[in-house]
N, C-alpha and C positions, 0 to 999 in steps of 0.2 A: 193859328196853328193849334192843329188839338195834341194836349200830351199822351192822350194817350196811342199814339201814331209814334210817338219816338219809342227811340230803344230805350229800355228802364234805367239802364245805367244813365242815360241822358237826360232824365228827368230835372234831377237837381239841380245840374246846372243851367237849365233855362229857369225852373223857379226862381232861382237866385240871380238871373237877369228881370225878371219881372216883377220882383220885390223891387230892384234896386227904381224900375218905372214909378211901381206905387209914393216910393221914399220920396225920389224929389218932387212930385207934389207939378214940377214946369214939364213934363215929357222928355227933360235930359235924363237919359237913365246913369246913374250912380256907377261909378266904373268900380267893378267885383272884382276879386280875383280869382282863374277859376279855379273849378275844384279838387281838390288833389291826384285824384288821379286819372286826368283826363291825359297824360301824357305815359299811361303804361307802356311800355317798352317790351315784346318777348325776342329775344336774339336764340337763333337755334341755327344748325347746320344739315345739308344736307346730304347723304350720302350715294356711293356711287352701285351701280347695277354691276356687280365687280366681271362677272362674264367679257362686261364689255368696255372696262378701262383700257386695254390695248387704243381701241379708236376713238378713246376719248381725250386720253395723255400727249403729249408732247415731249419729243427725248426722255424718253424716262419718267419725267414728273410726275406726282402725283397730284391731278385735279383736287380740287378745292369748291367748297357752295356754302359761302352765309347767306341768313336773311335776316335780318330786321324787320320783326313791324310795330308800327305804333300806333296805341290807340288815339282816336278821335272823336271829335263829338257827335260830327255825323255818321262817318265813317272810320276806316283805317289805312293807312298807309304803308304796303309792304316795299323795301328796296332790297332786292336778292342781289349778290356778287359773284361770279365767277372767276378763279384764277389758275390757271397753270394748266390751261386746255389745247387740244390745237388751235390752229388760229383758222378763221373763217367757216367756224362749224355753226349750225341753226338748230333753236330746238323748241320745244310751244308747252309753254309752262299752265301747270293744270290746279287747280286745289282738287283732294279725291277722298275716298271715305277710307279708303285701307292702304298699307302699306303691305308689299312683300318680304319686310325684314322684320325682325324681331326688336327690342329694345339693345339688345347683344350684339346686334349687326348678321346674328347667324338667318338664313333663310326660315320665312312662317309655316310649321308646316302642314297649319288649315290653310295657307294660302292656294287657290282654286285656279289662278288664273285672273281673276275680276280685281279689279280694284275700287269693283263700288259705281257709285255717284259718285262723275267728274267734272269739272269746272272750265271751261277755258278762257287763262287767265291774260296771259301776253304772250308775244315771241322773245326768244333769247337771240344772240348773236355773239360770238366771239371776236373779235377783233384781232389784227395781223399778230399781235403779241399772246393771244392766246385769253386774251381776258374779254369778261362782258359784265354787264348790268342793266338791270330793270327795276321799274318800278311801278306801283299799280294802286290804285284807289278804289276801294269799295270795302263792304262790310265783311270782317275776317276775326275778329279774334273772338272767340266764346257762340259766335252767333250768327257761322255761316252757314247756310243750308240750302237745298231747295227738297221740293215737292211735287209730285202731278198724280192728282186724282184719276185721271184717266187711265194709268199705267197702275192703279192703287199703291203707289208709292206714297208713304207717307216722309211728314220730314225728316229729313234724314242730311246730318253733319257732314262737313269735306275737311277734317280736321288736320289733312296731310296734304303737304306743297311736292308735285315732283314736275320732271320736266323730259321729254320723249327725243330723240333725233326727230327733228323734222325729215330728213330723206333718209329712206329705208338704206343706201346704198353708201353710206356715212361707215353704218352697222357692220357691212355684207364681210368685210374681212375680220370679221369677228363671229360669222359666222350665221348672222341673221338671216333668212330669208322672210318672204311674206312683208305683208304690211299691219299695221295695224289702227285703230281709229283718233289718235292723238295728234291732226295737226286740220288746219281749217277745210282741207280737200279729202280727210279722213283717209288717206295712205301714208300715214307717218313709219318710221322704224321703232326701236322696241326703246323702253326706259332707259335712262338714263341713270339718274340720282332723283333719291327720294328722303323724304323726312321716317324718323324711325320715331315707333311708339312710345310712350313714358314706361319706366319697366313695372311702376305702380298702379299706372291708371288702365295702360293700352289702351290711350287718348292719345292723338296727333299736339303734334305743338301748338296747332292756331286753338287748343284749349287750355285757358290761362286758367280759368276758375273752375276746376275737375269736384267733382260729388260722387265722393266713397262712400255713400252709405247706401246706392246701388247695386248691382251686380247684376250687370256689367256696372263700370265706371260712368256716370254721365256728365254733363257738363252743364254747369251753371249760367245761366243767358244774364 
């Protein structure tokens, strides 16, 4: 394995698996422990598209979206929650480059319409009681992105989790028409809940490690 193929943060601790090789001298490698902070933790919440809480609520309730994610050696592990939704609703969860809300919750008002570079990540589902969860593996916190030279897009971050009605007609009594490109047949309905920016960085949550001496804010790989 070449190191330098791993993510930087990952370095260490295969070093320190490869010492422990040289140490015992028989090819039992030396059990490490690993390195502190291969178990970052960012817990953030998501919020809602408020237009269209009506058909997202249940009797009144006010919907609910944590996520968790944690970091890993190879990867990350994010488990998002849903609570107090209707029951048997669908929705197709995205990582994206911008948010439509402000750190305040009030609406952005460079927001254009686009939300960037977006990702797609799983499906949601709620269950008869109104609840759901997911969970997903791959690289997410400090160091998610993509790229396509063809489109001259350069790399570019998806440092926000949100998640779309799967069927446009979920929405319609809240007013939706139209489709839009968020679910794997690209006629999805409109946002749902989204992550809001840092009021300092206006960096999404999946950026743990934010670099102020930018401007804009960047973020540290």
């Amino acid at each position: 394995m070449s190191l330098h193929r791993l993510r930087p943060s990952r370095v260490f601790g295969l070093a320190l698996a490869l010492a422990g090789l040289t140490l015992s001298g028989t090819g039992t490698a030396i059990a490490l422990t690993p390195r502190a902070n291969l178990n970052d933790t960012a817990r953030f919440q998501l919020f809602p598209n408020t237009k269209f809480l009506p058909c997202l609520s249940a009797n009144g309730s006010t919907p609910r979206v944590e996520a968790e994610v944690r970091r890993g050696e190879l990867n990350d592990t994010m488990e998002i929650q849903l609570h107090d939704f209707k029951p048997d609703l669908d929705f197709d969860l995205f990582t994206v480059q911008r948010s439509n809300q402000l750190a305040d919750g009030s609406p952005d008002p460079s927001f254009t319409g686009s939300f960037g570079l977006a990702w797609y990540q799983s499906d949601l589902h709620t269950d008869h009681h109104g609840e759901g969860r997911a969970r997903i593996q791959t690289v997410l916190l400090d160091q998610i992105f993509g790229f396509d030279p063809d489109a001259t897009l350069k790399p570019t971050n998806t440092f926000h989790v949100g998640f779309w009605f799967n069927s446009p007609s979920d929405a319609a009594a809240c007013g939706f028409t139209g489709t839009t490109p968020f679910n794997g047949e690209h006629n999805a309905g409109p946002l749902a809940f989204i992550t809001r920016p840092d009021a300092r960085t206006g960096l999404g949550p999946l950026c743990t490690k934010p670099n102020t001496s930018t401007t804009p804010a960047t973020c540290n790989p």
